[in-house]
C-alpha positions in Angstrom: -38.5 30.7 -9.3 -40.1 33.5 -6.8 -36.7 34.7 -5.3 -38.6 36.2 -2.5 -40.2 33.0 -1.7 -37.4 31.3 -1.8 -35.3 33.8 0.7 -38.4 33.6 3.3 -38.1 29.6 3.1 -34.1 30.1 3.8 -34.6 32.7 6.8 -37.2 30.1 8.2 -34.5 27.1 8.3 -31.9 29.2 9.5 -34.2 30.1 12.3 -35.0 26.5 12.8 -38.5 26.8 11.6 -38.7 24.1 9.6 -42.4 23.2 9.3 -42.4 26.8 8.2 -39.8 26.5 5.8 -41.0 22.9 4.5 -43.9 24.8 3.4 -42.3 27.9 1.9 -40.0 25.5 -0.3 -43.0 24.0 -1.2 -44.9 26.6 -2.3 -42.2 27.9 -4.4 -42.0 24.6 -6.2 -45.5 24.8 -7.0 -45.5 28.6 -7.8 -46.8 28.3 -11.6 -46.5 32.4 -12.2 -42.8 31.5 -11.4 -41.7 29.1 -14.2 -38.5 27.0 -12.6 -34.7 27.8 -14.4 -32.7 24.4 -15.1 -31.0 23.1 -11.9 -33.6 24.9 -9.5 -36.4 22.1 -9.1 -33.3 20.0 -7.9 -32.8 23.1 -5.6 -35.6 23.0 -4.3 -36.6 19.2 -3.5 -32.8 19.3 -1.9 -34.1 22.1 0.3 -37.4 20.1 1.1 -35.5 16.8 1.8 -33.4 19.0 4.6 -36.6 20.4 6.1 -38.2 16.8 6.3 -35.0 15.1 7.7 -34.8 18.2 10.3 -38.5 17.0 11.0 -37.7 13.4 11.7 -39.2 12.1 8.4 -37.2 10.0 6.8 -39.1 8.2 4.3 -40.4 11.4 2.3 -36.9 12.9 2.7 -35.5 10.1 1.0 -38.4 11.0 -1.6 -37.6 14.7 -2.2 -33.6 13.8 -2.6 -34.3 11.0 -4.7 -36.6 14.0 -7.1 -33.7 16.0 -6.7 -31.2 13.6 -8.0 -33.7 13.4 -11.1 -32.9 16.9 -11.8 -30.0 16.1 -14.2 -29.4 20.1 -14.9 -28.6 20.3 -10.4 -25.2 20.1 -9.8 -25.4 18.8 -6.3 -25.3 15.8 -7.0 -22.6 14.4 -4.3 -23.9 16.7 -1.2 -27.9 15.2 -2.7 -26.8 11.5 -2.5 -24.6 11.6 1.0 -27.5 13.0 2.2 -29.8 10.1 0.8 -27.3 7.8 2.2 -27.5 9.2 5.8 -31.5 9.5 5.2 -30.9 5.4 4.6 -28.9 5.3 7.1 -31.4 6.5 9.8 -33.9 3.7 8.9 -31.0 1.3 9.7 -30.9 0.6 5.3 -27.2 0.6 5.5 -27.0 -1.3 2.0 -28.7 1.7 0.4 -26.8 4.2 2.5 -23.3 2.3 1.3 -24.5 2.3 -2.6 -25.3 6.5 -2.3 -22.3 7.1 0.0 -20.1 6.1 -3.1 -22.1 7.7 -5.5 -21.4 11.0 -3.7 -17.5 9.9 -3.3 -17.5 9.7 -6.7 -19.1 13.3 -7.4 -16.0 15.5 -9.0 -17.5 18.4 -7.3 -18.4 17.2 -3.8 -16.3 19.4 -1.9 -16.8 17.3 1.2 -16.2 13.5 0.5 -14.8 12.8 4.1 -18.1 13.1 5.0 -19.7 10.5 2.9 -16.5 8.3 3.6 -17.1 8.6 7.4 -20.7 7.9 6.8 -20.1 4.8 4.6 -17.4 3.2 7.2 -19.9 3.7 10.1 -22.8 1.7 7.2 -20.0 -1.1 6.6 -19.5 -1.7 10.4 -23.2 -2.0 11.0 -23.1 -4.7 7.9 -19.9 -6.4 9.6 -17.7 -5.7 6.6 -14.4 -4.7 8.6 -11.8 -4.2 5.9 -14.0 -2.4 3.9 -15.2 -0.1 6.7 -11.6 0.2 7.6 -10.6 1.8 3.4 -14.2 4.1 3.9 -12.3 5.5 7.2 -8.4 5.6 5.7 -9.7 7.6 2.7 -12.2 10.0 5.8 -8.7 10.4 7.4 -6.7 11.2 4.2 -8.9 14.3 2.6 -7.3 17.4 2.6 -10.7 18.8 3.4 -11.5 16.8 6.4 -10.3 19.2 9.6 -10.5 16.5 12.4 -8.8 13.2 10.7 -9.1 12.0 14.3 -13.0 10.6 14.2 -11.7 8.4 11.0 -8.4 7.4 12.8 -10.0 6.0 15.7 -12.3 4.2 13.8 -9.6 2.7 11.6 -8.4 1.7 15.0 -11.7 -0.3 15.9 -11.5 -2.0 12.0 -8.3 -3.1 12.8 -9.1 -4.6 15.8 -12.2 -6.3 14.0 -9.7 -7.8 11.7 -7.8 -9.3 14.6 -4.5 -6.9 13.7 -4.1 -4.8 17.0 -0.5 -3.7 15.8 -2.4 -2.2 13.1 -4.7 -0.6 15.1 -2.1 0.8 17.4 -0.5 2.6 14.6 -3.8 4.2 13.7 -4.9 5.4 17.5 -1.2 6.6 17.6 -1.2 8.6 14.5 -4.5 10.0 15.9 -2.4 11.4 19.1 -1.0 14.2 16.6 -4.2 16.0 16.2 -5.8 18.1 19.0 -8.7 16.8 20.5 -11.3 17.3 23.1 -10.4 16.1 26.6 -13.2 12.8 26.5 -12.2 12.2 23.5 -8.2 11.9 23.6 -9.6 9.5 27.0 -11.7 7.3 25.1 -8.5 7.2 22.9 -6.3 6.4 25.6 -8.7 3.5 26.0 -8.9 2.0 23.3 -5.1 2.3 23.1 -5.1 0.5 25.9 -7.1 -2.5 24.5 -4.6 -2.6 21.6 -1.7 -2.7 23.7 -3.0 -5.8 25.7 -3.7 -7.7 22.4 -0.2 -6.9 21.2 1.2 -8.3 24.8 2.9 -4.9 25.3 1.7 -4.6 29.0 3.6 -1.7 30.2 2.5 0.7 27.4 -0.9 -0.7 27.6 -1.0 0.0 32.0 0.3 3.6 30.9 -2.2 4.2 28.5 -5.2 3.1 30.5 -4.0 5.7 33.3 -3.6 8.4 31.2 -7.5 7.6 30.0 -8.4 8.1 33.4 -5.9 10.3 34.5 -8.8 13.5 35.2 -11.0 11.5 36.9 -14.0 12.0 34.2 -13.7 9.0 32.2 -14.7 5.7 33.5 -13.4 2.3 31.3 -15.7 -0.2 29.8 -16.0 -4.0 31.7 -13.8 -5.3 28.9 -11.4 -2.6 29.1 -11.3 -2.7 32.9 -10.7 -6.1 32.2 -7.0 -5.6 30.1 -6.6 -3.5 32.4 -6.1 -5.5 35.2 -4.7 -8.3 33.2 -1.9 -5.5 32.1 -1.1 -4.4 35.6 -1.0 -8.0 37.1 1.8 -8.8 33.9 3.6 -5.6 35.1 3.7 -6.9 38.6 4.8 -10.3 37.3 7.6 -8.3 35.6 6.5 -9.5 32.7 6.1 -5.4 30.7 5.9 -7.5 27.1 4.3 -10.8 26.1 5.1 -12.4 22.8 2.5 -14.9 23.3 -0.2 -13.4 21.3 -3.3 -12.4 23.9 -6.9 -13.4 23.5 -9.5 -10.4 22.8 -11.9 -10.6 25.8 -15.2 -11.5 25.2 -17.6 -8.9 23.9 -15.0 -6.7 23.9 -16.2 -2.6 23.6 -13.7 -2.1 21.0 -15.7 0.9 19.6 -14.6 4.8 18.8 -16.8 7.7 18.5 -19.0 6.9 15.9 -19.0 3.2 16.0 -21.3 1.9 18.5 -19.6 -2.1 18.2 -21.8 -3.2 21.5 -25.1 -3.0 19.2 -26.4 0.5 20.7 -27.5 2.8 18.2 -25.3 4.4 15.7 -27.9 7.2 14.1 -29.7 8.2 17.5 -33.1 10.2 17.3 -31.4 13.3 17.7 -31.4 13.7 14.2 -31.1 12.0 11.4 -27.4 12.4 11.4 -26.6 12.3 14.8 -23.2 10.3 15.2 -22.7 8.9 18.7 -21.9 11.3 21.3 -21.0 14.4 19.3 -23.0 14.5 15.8 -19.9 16.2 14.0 -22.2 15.6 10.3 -25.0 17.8 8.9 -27.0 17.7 6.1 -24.9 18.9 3.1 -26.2 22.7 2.3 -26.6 23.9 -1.4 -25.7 26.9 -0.7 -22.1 26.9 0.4 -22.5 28.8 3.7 -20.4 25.8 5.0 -16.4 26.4 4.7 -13.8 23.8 5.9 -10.0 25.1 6.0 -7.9 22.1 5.0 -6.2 20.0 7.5 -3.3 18.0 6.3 -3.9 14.8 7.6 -0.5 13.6 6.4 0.3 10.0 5.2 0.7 7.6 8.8 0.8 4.1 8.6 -3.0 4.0 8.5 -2.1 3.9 4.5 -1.3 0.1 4.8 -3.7 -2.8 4.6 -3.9 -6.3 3.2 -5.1 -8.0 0.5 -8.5 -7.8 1.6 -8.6 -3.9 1.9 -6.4 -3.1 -1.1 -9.1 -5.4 -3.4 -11.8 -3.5 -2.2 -10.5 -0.5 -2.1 -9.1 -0.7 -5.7 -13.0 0.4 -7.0 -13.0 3.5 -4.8 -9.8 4.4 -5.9 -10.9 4.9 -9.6 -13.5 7.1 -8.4 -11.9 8.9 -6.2 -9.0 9.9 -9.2 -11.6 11.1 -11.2 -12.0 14.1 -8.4 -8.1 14.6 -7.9 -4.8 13.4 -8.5 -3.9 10.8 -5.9 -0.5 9.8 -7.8 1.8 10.7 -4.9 -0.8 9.5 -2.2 -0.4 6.1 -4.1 3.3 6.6 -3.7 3.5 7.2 -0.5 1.4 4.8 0.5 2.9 1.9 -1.3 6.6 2.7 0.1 5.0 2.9 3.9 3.5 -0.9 3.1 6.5 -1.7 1.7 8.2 -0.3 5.5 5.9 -1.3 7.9 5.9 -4.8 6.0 9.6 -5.2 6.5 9.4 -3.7 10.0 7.1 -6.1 11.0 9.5 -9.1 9.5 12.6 -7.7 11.1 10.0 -7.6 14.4 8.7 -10.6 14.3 12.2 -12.6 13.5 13.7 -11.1 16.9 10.9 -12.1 18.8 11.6 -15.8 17.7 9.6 -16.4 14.6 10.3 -18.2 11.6 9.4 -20.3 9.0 8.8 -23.2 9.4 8.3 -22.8 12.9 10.0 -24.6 16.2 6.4 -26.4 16.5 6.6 -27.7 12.7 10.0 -28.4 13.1 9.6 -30.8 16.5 6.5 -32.4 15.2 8.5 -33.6 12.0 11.6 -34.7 14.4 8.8 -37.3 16.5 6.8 -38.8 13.9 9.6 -40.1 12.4 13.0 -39.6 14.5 15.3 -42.0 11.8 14.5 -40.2 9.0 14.6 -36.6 10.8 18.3 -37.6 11.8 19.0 -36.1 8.1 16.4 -33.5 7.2 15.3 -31.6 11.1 19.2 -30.9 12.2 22.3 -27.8 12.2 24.7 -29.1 10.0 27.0 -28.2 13.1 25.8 -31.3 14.7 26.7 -33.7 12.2 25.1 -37.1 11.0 26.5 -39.3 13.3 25.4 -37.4 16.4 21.9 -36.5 15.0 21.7 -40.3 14.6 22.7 -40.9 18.6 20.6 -38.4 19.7 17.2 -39.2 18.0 17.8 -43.0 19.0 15.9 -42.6 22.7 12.9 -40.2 20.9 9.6 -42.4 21.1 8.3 -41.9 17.4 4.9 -39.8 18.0 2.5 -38.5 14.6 1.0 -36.2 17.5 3.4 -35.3 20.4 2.4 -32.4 22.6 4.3 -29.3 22.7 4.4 -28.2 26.6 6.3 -25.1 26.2 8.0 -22.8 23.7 11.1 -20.6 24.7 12.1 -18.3 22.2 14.5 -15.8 21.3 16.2 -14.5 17.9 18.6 -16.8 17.5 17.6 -20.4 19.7 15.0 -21.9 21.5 13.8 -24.6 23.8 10.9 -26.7 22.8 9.2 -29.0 25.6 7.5 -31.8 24.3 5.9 -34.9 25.8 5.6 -38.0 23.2 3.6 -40.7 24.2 4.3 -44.8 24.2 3.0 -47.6 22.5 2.0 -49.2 26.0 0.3 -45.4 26.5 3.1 -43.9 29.1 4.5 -40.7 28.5 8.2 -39.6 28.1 9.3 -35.9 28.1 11.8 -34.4 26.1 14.1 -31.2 25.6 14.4 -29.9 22.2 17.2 -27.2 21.5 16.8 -25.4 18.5 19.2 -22.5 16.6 18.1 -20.4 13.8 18.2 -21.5 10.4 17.8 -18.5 7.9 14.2 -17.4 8.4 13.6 -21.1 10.0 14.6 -23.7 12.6 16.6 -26.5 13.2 17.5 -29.0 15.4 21.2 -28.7 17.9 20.0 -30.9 20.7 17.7 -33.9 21.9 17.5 -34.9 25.9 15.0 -36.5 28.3 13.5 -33.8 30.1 11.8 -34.6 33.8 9.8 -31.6 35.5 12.5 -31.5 38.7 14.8 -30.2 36.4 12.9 -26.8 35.6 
């Protein structure tokens, strides 16, 4: 290869010339008095693909990688293929970008894979595959390489969400709180924090959140998080700071982060080909390895756990990702927090009331048929007899309607209206006390709205 050809075409991109340079690389490739050594025609079509991409041309960058991945003797082969993915990306190919996104995952001497994994969550969003994005942005957050996890954590956040788990989601914009961040960004954080909270009914936290967003006066929320907003403050007022009815997501809600644009604007803006949202943290990978990272430890947060869905998919990028490094006590880790969080959210969940079967299960089997409920729906504590006195005034209903739920750990109050065979309604009180994980029945009266 002519070496001096070659260093001209590298000063040229450096200086941002890069019609210039496109040509210089060019040229060298076609230098016949310069025969090409194994690995540099790779090299070199890499090089091109960079120039074209810097030049807005997408298609014939995708060409000059896709050459460059023929050279079998280049060793590039994970920085060539994130870059084809992003190139893909760009034309709004995300299928193509997601298949060359793991290809460069999978590349044992890729030294940047959080990259790639970033790039393939933001592909998945755009093809509405939430749990999937949501494993492309854990594994972003948990490389050692990757110095600002944040960008993956918030869009774990937004997956989350997606997936309808905003206790998920608050875990993962919390985790994201430990890293240093720019001032817009910690606010769009606080934001979607916010949003979270709302949809986890925890209404003071989500009020304090949304202030601290907009605490310096620069940030201005979204409708739908203006939206929680005021539906947060007007719970505080209430006195109502938590809600264990779970809380609709508002309509077209902007649940995105930095990279994800979730309202449909674009993702990869013409700013460049990799351009991500409002602060284009990616570049074309460089062959020369002017680029160095110091490691970050992103440390193992609860953004580790996920459900079936996510550990399924997930299970295929795992294989290729222990082919680069030993993941062993990763795995570990990460199976003792889901085991944790999993048994924190039970222990949750039973104080706030829940159970199985539920109070509604429970009070629909008492109606449709009160005789035979007398023996299977009641505390042992109230006996036969009684159970058989008290369910002698319930009008059997296959459908009664449940007007009301009171819960706590250990009883509850069901309200239910059964209706007649004439058609007229009769209300009831149920009284319920906790079973093991379920319910059962302690108490049966007629219930008339002047009592409440």
């Amino acid at each position: 290869m002519n070496n001096d050809l070659f260093q001209q075409a590298r000063a040229a991109y450096a200086a941002k010339d890069y019609a210039n340079a496109l040509q210089a690389f060019t040229q060298c490739l076609q230098d016949g008095s310069h025969p090409l050594a194994p690995g540099e025609m790779g090299l070199l079509y890499h090089q091109i693909g960079n120039c074209l991409v810097k030049l807005k041309d997408c298609n014939e960058a995708i060409h000059a990688y896709t050459q460059a991945t023929a050279d079998a003797s280049y060793d590039a082969c994970g920085a060539v293929n994130y870059n084809l993915g992003m190139a893909y990306a760009a034309l709004h190919d995300y299928e193509d970008a997601v298949k060359h996104f793991e290809i460069a995952v999978s590349d044992a001497k890729y030294d940047t894979p959080y990259k790639a994994y970033s790039g393939m969550g933001n592909a998945l969003l755009k093809l509405g595959k939430s749990a999937e994005a949501g494993v492309a942005f854990r594994e972003a957050a948990l490389d050692e390489g990757n110095p600002d996890p944040t960008k993956a954590l918030l869009n774990l956040g937004v997956c989350f969400m997606a997936l309808d788990r905003p206790a998920d989601a608050v875990a993962s914009y919390e985790s994201a709180l430990q890293f240093g961040m720019q001032p817009d960004t910690k606010n769009k954080l606080y934001a979607n924090l916010g949003q979270a909270y709302v949809a986890c009914g925890q209404m003071q936290k989500a009020v304090n959140a949304f202030e601290q967003s907009i605490a310096d006066k620069t940030y201005y929320l979204s409708d739908s998080a203006s939206v929680d907003y005021q539906r947060a403050i007007a719970a505080v007022a209430q006195g109502t700071s938590e809600i264990t009815q779970v809380i609709p997501a508002v309509a077209a809600a902007d649940m995105s982060g930095l990279d994800v644009a979730a309202d449909g604007a674009p993702m990869y803006t013409d700013e460049g080909a990799y351009a991500y949202g409002q602060q284009d943290p990616y570049y074309y990978a460089d062959a020369y390895g002017e680029q160095a990272y110091s490691g970050t430890e992103a440390g193992d947060h609860f953004f580790n756990a996920s459900d079936e869905e996510l550990e399924k998919w997930s299970k295929g990028l795992a294989k290729q990702d222990r082919k680069r490094r030993n993941v062993g006590l990763k795995v570990l880790v990460a199976i003792v927090l889901v085991v944790l969080v999993a048994f924190g959210a039970a222990v949750f969940l039973y104080t706030q009331g829940w159970g199985y079967p539920t109070q509604d299960t429970v009070v629909k089997e008492l109606f449709a048929d009160p005789d035979a409920a007398a023996s299977t729906v009641f505390a042992k504590e109230v006996g036969t007899d009684k159970a058989k006195t008290m369910v002698e005034p319930i009008v059997a209903d296959a459908n009664p309607s449940i007007n009301g739920v009171d819960k706590s750990m250990s009883d509850s109050t069901v309200y239910v209206t059964a209706k007649t065979a004439e058609g007229g309604d009769v209300q009831y009180k149920v009284s319920l006390v906790r079973d093991m994980i379920g319910w059962k029945v302690s108490n049966v009266e007629l219930y008339f709205p002047s009592q409440n």
